[in-house]
PAKOLMI-863649 format. One record per atom (N, C-alpha, C, CB): x, y, z; residue number from 0; atom name; residue in one letter. Coordinates in pm, whole numbers, plus 50000, padded with zeros to 5 digits. Glycine has a CB too. Example, Ala and Ser with C-alpha at 12.3 -4.5 7.8 and 13.67 -1.06 7.14 Angstrom:
2
R     xx     yy     zz   nr  atom  rest
R  51319  49431  50780    0     N     A
R  51230  49550  50780    0    CA     A
R  51320  49670  50780    0     C     A
R  51131  49553  50905    0    CB     A
R  51285  49775  50708    1     N     S
R  51367  49894  50714    1    CA     S
R  51290  50003  50787    1     C     S
R  51408  49940  50572    1    CB     S
! end
This chain:
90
R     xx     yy     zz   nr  atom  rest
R  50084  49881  50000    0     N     X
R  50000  50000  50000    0    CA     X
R  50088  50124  50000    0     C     X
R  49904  50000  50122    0    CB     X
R  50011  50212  49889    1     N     X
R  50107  50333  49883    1    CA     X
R  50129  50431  50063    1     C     X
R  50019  50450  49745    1    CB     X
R  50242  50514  50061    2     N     X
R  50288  50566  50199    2    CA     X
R  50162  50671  50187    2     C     X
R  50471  50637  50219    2    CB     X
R  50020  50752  50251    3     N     X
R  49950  50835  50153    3    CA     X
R  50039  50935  50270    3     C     X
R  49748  50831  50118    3    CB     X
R  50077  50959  50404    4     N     X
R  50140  51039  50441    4    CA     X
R  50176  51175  50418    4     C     X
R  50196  50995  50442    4    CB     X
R  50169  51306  50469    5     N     X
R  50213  51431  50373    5    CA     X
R  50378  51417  50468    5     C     X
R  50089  51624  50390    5    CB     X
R  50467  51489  50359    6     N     X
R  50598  51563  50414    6    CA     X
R  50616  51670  50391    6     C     X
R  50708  51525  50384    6    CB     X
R  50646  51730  50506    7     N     X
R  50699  51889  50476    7    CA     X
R  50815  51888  50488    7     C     X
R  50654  52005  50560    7    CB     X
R  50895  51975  50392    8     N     X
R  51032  52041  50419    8    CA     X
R  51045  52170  50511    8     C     X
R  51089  52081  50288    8    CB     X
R  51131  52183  50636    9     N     X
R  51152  52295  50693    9    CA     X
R  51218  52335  50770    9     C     X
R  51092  52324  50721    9    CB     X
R  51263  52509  50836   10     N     X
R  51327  52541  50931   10    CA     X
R  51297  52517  51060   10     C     X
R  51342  52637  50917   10    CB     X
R  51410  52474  51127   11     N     X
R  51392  52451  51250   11    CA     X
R  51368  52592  51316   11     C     X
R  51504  52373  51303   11    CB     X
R  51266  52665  51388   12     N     X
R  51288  52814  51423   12    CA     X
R  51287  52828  51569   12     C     X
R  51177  52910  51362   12    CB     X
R  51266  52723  51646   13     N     X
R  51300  52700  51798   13    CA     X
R  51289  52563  51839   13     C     X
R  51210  52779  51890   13    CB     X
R  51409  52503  51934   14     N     X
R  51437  52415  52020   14    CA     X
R  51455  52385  52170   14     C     X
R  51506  52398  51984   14    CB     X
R  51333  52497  52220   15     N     X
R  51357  52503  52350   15    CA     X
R  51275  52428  52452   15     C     X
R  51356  52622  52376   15    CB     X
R  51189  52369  52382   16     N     X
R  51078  52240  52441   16    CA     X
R  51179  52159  52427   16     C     X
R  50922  52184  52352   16    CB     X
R  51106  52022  52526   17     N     X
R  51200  51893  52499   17    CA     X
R  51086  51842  52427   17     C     X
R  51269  51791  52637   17    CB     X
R  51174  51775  52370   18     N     X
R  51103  51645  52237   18    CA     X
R  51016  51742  52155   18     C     X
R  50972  51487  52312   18    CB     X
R  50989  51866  52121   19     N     X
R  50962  51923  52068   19    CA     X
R  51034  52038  51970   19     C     X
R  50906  51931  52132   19    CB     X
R  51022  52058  51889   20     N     X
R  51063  52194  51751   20    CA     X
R  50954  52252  51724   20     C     X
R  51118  52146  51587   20    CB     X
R  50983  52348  51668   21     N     X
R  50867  52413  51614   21    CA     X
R  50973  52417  51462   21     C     X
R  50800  52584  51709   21    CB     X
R  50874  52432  51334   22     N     X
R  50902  52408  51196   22    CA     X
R  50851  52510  51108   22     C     X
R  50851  52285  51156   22    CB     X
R  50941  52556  51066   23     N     X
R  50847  52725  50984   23    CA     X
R  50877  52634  50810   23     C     X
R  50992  52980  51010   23    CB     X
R  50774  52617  50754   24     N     X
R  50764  52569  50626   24    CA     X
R  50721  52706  50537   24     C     X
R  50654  52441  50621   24    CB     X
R  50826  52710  50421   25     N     X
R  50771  52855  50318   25    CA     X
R  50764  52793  50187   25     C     X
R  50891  53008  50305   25    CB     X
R  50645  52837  50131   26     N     X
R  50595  52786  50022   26    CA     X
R  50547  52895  49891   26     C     X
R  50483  52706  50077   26    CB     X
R  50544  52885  49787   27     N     X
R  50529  53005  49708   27    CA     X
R  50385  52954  49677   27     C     X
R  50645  53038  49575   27    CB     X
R  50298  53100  49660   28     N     X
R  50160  53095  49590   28    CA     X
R  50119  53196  49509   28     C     X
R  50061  53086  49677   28    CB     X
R  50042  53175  49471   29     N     X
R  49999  53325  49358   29    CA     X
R  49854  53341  49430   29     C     X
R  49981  53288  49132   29    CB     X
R  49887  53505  49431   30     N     X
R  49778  53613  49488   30    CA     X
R  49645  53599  49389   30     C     X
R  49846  53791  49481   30    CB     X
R  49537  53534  49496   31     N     X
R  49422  53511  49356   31    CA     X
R  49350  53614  49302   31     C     X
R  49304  53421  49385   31    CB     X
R  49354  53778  49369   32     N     X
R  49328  53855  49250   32    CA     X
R  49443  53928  49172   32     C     X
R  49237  53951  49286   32    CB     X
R  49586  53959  49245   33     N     X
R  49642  54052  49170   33    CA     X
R  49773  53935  49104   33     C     X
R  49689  54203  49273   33    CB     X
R  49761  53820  49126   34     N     X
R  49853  53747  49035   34    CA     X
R  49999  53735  49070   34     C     X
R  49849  53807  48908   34    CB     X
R  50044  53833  49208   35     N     X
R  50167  53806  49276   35    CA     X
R  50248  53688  49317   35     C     X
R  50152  53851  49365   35    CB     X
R  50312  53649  49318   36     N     X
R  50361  53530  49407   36    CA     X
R  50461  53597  49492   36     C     X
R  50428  53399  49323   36    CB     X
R  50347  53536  49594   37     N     X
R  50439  53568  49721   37    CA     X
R  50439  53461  49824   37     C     X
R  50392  53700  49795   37    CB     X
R  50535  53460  49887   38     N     X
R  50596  53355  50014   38    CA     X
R  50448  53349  50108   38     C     X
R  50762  53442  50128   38    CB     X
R  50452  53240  50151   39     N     X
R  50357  53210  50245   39    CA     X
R  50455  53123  50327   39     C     X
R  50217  53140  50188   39    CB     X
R  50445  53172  50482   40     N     X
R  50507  53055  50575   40    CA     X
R  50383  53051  50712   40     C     X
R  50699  53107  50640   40    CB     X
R  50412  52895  50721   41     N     X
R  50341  52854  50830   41    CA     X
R  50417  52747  50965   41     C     X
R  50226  52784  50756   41    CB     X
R  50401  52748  51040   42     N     X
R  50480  52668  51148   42    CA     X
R  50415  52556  51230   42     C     X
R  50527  52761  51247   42    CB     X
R  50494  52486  51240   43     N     X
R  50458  52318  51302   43    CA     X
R  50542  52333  51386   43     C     X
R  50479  52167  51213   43    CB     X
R  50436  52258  51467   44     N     X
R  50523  52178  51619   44    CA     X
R  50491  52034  51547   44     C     X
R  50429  52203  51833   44    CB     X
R  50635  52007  51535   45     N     X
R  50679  51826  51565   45    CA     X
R  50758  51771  51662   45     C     X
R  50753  51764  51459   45    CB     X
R  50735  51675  51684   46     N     X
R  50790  51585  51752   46    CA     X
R  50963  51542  51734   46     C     X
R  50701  51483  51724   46    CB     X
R  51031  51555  51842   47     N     X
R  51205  51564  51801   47    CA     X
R  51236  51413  51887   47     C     X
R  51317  51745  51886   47    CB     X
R  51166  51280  51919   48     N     X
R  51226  51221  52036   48    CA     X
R  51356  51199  52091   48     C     X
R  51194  51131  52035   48    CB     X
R  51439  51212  51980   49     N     X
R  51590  51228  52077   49    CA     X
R  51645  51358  52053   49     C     X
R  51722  51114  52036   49    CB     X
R  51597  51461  52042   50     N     X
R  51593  51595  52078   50    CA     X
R  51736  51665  51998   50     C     X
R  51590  51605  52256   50    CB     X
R  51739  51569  51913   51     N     X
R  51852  51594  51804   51    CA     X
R  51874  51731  51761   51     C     X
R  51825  51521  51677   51    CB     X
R  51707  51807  51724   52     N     X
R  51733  51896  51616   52    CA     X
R  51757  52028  51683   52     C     X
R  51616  51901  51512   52    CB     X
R  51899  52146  51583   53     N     X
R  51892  52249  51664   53    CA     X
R  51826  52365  51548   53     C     X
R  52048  52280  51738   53    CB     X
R  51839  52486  51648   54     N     X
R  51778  52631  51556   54    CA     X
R  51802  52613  51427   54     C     X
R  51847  52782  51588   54    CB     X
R  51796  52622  51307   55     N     X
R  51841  52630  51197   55    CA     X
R  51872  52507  51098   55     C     X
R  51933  52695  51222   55    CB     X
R  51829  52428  51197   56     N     X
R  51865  52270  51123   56    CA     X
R  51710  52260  50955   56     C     X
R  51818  52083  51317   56    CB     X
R  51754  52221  50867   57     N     X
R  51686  52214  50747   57    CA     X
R  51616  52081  50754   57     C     X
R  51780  52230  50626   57    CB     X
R  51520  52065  50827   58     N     X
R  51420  51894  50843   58    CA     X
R  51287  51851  50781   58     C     X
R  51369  51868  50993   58    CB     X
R  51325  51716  50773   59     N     X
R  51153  51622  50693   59    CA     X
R  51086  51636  50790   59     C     X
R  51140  51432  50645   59    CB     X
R  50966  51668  50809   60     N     X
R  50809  51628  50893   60    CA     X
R  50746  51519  50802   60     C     X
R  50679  51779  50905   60    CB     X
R  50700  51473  50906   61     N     X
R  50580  51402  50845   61    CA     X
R  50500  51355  50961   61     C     X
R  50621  51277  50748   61    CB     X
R  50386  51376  50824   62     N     X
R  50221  51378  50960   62    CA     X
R  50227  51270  51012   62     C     X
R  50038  51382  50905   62    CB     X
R  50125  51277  51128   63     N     X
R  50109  51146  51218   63    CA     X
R  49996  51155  51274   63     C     X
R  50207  51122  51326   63    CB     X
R  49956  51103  51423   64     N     X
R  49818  51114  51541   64    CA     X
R  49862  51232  51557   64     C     X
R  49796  51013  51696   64    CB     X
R  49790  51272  51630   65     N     X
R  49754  51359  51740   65    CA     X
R  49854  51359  51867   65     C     X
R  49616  51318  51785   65    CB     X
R  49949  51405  51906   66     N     X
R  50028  51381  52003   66    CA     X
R  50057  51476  52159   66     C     X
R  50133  51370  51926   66    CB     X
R  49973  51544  52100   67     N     X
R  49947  51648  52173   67    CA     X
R  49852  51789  52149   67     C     X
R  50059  51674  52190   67    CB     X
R  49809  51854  52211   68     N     X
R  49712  51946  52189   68    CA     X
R  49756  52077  52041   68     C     X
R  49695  52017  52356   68    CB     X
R  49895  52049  52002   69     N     X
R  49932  52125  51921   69    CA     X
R  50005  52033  51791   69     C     X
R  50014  52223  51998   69    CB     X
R  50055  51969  51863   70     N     X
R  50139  51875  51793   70    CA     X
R  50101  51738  51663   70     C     X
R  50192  51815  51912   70    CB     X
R  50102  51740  51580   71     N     X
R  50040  51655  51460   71    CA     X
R  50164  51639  51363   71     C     X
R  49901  51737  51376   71    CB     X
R  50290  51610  51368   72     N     X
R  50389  51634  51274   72    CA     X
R  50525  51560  51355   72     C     X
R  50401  51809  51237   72    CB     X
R  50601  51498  51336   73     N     X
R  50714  51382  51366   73    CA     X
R  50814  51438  51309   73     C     X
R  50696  51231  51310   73    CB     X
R  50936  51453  51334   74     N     X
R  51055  51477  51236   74    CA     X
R  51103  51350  51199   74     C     X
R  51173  51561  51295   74    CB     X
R  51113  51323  51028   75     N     X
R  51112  51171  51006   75    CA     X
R  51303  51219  50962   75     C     X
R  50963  51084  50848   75    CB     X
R  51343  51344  50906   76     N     X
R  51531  51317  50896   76    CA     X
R  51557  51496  50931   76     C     X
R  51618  51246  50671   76    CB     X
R  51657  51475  50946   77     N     X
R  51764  51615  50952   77    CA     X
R  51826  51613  50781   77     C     X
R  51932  51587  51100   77    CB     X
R  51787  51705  50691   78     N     X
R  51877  51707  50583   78    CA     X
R  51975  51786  50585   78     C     X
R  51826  51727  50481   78    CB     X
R  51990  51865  50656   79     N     X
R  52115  52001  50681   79    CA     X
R  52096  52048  50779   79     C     X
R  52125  52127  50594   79    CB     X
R  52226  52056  50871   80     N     X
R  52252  52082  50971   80    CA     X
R  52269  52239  50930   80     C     X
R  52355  51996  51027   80    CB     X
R  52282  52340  51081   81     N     X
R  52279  52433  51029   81    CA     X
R  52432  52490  51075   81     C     X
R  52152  52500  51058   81    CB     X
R  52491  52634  51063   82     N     X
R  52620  52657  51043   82    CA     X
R  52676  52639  51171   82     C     X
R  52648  52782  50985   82    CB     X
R  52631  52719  51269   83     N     X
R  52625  52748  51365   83    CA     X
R  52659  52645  51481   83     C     X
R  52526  52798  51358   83    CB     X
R  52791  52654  51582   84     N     X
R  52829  52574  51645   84    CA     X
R  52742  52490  51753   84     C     X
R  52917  52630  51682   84    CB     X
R  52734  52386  51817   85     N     X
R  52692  52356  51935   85    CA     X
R  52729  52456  52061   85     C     X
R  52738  52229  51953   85    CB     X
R  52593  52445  52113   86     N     X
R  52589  52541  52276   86    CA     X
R  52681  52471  52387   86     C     X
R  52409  52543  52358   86    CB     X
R  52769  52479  52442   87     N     X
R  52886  52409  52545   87    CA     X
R  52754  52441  52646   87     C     X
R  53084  52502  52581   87    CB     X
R  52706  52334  52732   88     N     X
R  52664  52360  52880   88    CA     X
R  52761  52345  53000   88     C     X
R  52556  52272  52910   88    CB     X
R  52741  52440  53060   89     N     X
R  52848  52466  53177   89    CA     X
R  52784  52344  53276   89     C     X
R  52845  52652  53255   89    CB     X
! end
C-alpha cells in the first residue's frame, strides 16, 4: 500500500521544548486577484524524540496522530545541519 502520508520540508525556528521543535515551512503561491507570488510561511510543532534537532537545522516532517494538543507532525530526517556551532553547557 502506497505511503498516503504528507511531508513537509523545513526550518527549525526554535528548540527550546523537549522532544519538541517548532518548523516554519515557506511555500510560494499566487495572489488570487492581483497574480503576485508571494511567500507564504506557516509553522509546526513536531515531535524531536531524541531531541537531536537544533535552531536552523533544514528537516523532513511528516504527519502522524495527534500527540498532543498542538502537535500533529514527527521529524522523520535532519537534511542540513545548520552553520552554527553547538551550545557548550556549563
Amino acid at each position: 500500500m502506497r505511503e498516503r502520508r504528507k511531508r513537509l520540508v523545513g526550518r527549525v525556528v526554535s528548540d527550546k521544548m523537549q522532544k519538541t521543535v517548532v518548523v516554519q515551512v515557506e511555500r510560494t503561491r499566487r495572489h488570487p486577484l492581483y497574480g503576485k507570488v508571494v511567500r507564504v510561511r506557516k509553522k509546526y510543532y513536531a515531535h524531536d524524540e531524541e531531541n537531536s534537532c537544533r535552531t536552523g537545522d533544514l528537516v523532513r516532517i511528516v504527519e502522524s496522530r495527534p500527540l498532543s494538543r498542538l502537535k500533529r507532525w514527527v521529524v522523520e530526517e535532519i537534511l542540513e545541519r545548520s552553520e552554527r556551532p553547538e551550545e557548550v553547557v556549563a
